[in-house]
C-alpha positions as a Python dict, from the first residue, in 0.01 Angstrom:
ca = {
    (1, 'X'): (0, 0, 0),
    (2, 'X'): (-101, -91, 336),
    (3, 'X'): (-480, -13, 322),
    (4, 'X'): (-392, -264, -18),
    (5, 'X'): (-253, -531, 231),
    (6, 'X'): (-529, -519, 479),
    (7, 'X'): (-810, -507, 235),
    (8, 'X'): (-662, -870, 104),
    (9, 'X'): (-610, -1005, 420),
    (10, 'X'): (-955, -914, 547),
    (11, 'X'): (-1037, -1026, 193),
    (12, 'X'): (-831, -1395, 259),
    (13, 'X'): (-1071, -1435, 590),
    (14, 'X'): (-1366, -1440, 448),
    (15, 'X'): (-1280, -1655, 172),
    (16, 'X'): (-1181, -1905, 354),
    (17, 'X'): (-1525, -1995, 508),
    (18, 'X'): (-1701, -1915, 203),
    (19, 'X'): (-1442, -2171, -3),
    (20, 'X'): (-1584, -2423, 292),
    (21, 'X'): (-1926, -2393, 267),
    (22, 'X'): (-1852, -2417, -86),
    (23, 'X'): (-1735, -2709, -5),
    (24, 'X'): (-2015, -2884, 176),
    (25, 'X'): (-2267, -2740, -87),
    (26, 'X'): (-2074, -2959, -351),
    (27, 'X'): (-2083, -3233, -115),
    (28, 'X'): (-2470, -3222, -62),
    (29, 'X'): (-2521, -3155, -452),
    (30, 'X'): (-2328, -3432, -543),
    (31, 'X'): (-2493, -3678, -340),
    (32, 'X'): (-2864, -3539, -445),
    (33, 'X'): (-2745, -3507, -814),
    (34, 'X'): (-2659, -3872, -767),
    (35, 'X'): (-2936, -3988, -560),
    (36, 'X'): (-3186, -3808, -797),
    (37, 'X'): (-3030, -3968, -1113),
    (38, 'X'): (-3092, -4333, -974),
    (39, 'X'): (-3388, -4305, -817),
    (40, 'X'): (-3591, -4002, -955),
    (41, 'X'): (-3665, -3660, -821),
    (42, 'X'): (-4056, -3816, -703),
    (43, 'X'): (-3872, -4106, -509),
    (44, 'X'): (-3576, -3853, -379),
    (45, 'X'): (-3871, -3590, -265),
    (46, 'X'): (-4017, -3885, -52),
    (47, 'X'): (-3701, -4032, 111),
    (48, 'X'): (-3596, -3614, 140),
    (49, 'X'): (-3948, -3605, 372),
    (50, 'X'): (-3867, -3918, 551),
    (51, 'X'): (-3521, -3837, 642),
    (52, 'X'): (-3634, -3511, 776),
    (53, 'X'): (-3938, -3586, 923),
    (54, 'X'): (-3885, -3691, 1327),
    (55, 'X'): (-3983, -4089, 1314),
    (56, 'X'): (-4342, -4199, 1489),
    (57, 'X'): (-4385, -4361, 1791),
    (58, 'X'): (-4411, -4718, 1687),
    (59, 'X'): (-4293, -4984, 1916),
    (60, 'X'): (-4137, -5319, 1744),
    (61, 'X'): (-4163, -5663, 1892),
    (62, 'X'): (-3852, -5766, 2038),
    (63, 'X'): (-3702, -6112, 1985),
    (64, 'X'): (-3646, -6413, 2177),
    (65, 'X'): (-3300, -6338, 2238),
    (66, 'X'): (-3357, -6009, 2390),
    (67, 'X'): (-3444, -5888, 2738),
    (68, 'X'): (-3677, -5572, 2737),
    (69, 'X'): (-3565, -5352, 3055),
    (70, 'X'): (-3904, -5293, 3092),
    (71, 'X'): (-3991, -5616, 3171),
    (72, 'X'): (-4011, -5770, 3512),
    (73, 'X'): (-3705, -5994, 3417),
    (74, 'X'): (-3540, -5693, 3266),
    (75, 'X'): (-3557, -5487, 3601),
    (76, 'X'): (-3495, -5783, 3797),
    (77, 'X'): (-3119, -5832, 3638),
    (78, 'X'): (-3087, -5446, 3652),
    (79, 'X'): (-3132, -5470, 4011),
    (80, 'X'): (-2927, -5792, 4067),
    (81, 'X'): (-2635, -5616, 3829),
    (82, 'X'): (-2318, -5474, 4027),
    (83, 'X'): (-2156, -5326, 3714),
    (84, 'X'): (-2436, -5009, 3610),
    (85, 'X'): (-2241, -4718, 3724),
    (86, 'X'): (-2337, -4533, 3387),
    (87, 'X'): (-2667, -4577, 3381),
    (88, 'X'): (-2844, -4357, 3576),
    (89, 'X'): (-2616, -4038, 3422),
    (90, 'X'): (-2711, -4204, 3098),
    (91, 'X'): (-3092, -4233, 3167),
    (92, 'X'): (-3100, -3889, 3297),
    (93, 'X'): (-2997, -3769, 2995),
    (94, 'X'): (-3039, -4019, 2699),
    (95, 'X'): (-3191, -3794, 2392),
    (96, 'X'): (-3421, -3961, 2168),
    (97, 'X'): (-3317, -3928, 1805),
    (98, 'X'): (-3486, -3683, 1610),
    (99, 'X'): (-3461, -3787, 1292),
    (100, 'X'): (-3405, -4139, 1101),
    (101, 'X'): (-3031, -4141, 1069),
    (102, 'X'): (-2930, -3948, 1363),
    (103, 'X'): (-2865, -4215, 1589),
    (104, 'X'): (-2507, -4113, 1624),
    (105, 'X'): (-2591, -3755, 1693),
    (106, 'X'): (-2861, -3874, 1946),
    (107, 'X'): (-2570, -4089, 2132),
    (108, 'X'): (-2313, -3828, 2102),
    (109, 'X'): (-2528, -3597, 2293),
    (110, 'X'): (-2639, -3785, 2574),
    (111, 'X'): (-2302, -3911, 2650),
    (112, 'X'): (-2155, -3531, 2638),
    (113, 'X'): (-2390, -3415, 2850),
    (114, 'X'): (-2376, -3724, 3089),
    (115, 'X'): (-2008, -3633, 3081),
    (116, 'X'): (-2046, -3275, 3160),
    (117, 'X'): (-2247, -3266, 3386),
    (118, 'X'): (-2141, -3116, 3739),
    (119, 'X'): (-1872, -2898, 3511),
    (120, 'X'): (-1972, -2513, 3613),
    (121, 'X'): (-1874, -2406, 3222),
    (122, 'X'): (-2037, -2704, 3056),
    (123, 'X'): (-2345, -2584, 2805),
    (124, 'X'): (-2566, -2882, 2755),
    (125, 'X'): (-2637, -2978, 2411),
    (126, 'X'): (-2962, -3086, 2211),
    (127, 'X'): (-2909, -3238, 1857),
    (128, 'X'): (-2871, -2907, 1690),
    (129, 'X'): (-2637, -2745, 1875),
    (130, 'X'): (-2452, -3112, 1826),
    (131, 'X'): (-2306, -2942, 1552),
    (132, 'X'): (-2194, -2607, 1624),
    (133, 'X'): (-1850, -2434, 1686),
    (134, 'X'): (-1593, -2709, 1581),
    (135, 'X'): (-1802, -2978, 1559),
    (136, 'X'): (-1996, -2729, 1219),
    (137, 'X'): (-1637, -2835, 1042),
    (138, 'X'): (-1625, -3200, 1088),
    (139, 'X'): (-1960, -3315, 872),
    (140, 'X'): (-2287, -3134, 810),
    (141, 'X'): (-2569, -3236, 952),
    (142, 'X'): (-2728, -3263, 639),
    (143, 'X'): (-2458, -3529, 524),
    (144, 'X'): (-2537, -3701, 861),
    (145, 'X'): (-2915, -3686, 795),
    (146, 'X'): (-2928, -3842, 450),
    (147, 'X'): (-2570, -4062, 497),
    (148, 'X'): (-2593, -4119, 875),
    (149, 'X'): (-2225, -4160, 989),
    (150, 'X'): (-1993, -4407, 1092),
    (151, 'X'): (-1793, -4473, 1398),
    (152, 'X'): (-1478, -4299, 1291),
    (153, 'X'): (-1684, -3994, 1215),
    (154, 'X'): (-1892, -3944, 1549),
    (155, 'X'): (-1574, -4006, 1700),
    (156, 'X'): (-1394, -3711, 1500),
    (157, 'X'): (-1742, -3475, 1588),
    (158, 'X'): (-1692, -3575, 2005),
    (159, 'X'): (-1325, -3513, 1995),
    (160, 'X'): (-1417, -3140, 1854),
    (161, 'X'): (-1620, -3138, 2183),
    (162, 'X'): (-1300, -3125, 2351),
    (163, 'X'): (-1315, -3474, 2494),
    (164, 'X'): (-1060, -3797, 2477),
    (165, 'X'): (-1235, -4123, 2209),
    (166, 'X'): (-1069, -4408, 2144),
    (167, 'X'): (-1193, -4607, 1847),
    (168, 'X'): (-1217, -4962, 1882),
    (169, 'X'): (-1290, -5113, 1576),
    (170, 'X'): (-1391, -5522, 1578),
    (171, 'X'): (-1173, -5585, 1324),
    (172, 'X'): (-849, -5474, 1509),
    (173, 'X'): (-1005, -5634, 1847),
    (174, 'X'): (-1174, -5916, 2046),
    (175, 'X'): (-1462, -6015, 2236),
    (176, 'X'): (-1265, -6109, 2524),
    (177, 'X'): (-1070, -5759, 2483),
    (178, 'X'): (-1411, -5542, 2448),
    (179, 'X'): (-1593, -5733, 2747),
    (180, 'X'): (-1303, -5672, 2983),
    (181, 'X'): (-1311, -5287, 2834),
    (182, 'X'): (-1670, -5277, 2857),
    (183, 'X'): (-1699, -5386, 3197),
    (184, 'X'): (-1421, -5188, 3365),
    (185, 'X'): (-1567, -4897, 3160),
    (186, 'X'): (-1936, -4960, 3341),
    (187, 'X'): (-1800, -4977, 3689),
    (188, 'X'): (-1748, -4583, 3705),
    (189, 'X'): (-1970, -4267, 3554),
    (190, 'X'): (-1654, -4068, 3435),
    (191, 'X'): (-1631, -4236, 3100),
    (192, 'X'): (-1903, -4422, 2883),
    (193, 'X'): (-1912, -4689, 2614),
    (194, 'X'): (-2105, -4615, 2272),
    (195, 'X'): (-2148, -4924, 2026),
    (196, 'X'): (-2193, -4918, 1649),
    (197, 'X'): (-2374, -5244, 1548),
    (198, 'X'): (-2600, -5435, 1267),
    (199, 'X'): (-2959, -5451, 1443),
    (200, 'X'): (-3052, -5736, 1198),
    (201, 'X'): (-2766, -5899, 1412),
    (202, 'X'): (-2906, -5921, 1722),
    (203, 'X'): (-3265, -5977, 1554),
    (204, 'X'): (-3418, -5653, 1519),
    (205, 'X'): (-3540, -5485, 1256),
    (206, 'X'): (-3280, -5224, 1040),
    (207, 'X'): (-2948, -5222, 972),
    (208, 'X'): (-2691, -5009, 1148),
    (209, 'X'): (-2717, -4858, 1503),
    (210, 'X'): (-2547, -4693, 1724),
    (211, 'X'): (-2668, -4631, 2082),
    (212, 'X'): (-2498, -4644, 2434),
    (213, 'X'): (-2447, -4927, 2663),
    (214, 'X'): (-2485, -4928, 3024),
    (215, 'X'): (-2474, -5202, 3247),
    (216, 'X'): (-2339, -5523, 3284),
    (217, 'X'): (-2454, -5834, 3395),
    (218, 'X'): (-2219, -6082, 3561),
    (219, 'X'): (-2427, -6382, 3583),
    (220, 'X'): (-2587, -6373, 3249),
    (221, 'X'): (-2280, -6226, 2998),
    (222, 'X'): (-2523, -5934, 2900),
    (223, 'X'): (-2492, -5596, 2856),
    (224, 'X'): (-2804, -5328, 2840),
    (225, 'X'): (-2816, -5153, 2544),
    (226, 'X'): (-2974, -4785, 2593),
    (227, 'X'): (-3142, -4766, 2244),
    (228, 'X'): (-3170, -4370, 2140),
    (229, 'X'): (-3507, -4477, 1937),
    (230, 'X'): (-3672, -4529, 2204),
    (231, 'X'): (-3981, -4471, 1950),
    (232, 'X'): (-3901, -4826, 1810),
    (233, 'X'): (-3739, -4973, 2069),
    (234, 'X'): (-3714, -5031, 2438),
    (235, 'X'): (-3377, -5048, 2629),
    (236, 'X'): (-3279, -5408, 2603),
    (237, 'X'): (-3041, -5694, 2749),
    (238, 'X'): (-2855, -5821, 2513),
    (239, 'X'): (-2553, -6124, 2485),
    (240, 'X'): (-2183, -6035, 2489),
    (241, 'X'): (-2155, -6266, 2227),
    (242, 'X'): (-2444, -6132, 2003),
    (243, 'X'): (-2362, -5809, 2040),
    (244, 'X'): (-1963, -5829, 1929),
    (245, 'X'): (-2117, -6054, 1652),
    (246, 'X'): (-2334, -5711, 1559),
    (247, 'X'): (-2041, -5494, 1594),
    (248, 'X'): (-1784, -5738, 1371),
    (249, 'X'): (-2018, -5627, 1071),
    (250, 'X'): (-1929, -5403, 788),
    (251, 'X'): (-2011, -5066, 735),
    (252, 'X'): (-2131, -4984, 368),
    (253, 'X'): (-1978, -4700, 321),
    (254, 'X'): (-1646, -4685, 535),
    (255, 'X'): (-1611, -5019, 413),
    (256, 'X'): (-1464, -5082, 764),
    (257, 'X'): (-1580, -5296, 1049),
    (258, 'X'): (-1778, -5138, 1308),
    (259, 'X'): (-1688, -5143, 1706),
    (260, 'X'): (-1695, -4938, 1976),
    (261, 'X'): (-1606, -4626, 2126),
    (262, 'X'): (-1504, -4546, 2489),
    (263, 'X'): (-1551, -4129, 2584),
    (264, 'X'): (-1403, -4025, 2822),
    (265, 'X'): (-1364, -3639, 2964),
}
């Protein structure tokens, strides 16, 4: 009887990861079955290859309204700026996304391993390991690569980093309330602000982003985006105002505003 007991326990162990990645299999066959059924298996090959494939260098005019840090203004208000505490642990490590959608994954990692660094037991991560140990539980990364992710769920994949997130979303929020965040946030490297916005928003090209920010300044109301695609995109200066107008947007598939997250150790 007990070799009985210990052969279903041992048996009960197993299952249970097996019944998970069960699981995620359904969830990644369901949205192919689905995708493949609108769109055709030649069209789903295609946008399998793109979403896979790591984006090409490609730099996009920026418009009017924004401030390239590369520019001679741009590193002019950097330099003037008194509140840009996180940006040089945020430059150090700022990871270029590696695939179309994995903006999130890109801005998850370089704030963890801004955060850790200096901790004697901290393992720095690249966007694979991203999602290993807890983090392998919260979403797949092939959900994130075809789906992308919203703020709620990079939120839930940091916490299983073992680090504090609140979740600001616009709807439940201000502008007044996220610059006064933002800013306090900026004037010290131990915690660090990520935004989820609309690009078309703020007049670039895409839809729904999520990248650092990392400076603030005083005299103009801007704050310095550090964009992840850097392939696309430089670092830019951006309006308070336009940039909470990008944030109060809608995600398509939460159905919920987007916002902000502050990360903290």
């Amino acid at each position: 009887m007990e070799d009985n007991k210990s052969f279903q326990q041992q048996a009960t162990k197993i299952k249970r990861p097996v019944n998970k990645l069960k699981g995620r299999v359904r969830q990644i066959a369901v949205v192919t079955a689905s995708v493949t059924g609108l769109l055709g298996i030649s069209t789903v090959a295609a946008l399998g290859y793109y979403a896979f494939v790591p984006p090409s260098v490609k730099r996009l005019p920026l418009p009017s309204n924004l401030i390239s840090l590369e520019s001679p203004l741009g590193k002019e208000i950097l330099s003037s700026s008194q509140i840009k505490q996180d940006y040089t642990p945020l430059v150090k490590n700022l990871e270029t996304q590696k695939r179309p959608a994995y903006c999130g994954v890109a801005s998850g990692v370089t704030v963890l391993n801004a955060l850790g660094r200096g901790e004697s037991t901290y393992k720095r991560l690249d966007q694979s390991s991203f999602f290993s140990g807890a983090a392998s539980r919260v979403r797949s990364p092939y959900l994130v690569t075809f789906l992308g992710m919203s703020l709620d769920e990079l939120a839930e994949l940091l916490q299983s980093h073992n680090r504090t997130v609140g979740i600001y979303h616009t709807s439940s929020t201000t502008l007044e309330q996220f610059r006064t965040q933002a800013k306090a946030n900026l004037k010290n490297d131990q915690d660090f602000v990520i935004v989820n916005y609309n690009r078309s928003q703020i007049g670039q090209s895409g839809g729904g982003h999520i990248s650092p920010i990392a400076a603030y300044s005083e005299k103009m109301d801007k704050f310095l985006i550090v964009d992840v695609s850097t392939y696309k995109y430089p670092s830019v200066w951006v309006s308070t105002s336009t940039l909470w107008a990008a944030m109060n947007t809608s995600d398509a598939i939460s159905k919920k505003t987007r916002g902000y997250l502050i990360v903290k150790k």
